[in-house]
C-alpha angles and dihedrals in degrees: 000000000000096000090052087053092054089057097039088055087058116033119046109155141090093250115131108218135187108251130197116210101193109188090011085167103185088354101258096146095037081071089068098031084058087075104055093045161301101335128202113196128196141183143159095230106083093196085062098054080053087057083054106043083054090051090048105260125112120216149185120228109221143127123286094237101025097061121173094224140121116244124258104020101109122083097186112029103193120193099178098194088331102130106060088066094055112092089201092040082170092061102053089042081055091048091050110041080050082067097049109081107216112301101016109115138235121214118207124184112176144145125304138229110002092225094062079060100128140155097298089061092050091053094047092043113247121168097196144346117224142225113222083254094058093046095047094051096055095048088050091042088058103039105269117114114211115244099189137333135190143172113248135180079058092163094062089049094085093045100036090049092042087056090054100042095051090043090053097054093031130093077203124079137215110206108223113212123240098194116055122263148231106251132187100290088226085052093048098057083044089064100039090055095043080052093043091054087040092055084058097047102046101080089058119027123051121226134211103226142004136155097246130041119227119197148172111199118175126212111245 
């Protein structure tokens, strides 16, 4: 749902664009994406492409930053919490901003605040999390100019920091899950409904924290 309203906002035309997927996993984006254009996904787990081609969608299995295309042929270039597990993220913003040609856009959704970094993104294997100023600066490093940018998932920033934070100055330790979990059925509506009202908000007010970080970012 967010990710449909960031496209939405931008693109509301009937144009039918060619779309790159990069890190697609299972292809849940791909879904939305569908609808905006002729998508290409791509993703080094090969299991996962499989996932894909028996939900319809075809795949190259590639590297993130390492990706087997021409420049300049895609006119959205998408990396859904792509970044954090790329150990040259440089590299891979240079790789894609060489298949943009000049105005198409690149969105970029990753991890936030390096100090909240923790066991679940060892286990899922992030190199890093990133402040809005880190994340900037690579874009511009590499050609892009950032459009807009924003933190999102705001209403996990207080638990998951308070976890942190008690598990840095306690002998004691909270385990912090790495699967998703069952939750109360009655807290669970209540989250959905406080993400639902967030996915409207975060185009156009910024907020202060979040645990993830959304931006567009357009090649110069």
């Amino acid at each position: 749902e967010r990710l449909k309203r960031i496209i939405l906002k931008k693109y509301n035309d009937e144009k039918k664009r060619i779309i790159l997927d990069v890190g697609c996993g299972v292809g849940t984006e791909a879904s939305i994406l569908q609808d905006f254009g002729k998508v290409i996904l791509t993703d080094n787990e090969f299991h996962a492409l499989c996932v894909c081609k028996k939900r319809g969608f075809s795949g190259v299995c590639a590297s993130a930053e390492m990706l087997p295309f021409k420049e300049g042929v895609f006119e959205s270039v998408f990396a859904i919490d792509v970044i954090e597990h790329i150990e040259d993220d440089r590299k891979a913003i240079r790789d894609w901003h060489s298949l943009c040609p000049k105005g198409s856009s690149l969105f970029v959704t990753t991890s936030a605040f390096q100090w909240l970094y923790n066991e679940h993104d060892k286990a899922v294997k992030h190199f890093r999390r990133y402040s809005k100023e880190e994340l900037k600066q690579k874009l511009e490093a590499e050609g892009f100019e950032v459009v807009w940018m924003n933190y999102g998932y705001v209403i996990l920033f207080i638990p998951l920091a308070a976890v942190i934070l008690f598990n840095k100055i306690s002998p004691f330790k909270i385990k912090i899950a790495t699967e998703t979990l069952s939750v109360n059925p009655l807290l669970n509506t209540v989250l959905l409904t406080l993400m639902r009202v967030e996915n409207v908000l975060v185009r156009n007010i910024p907020f202060p924290f979040g645990t993830a970080l959304l931006c567009e970012a357009r090649k110069k």
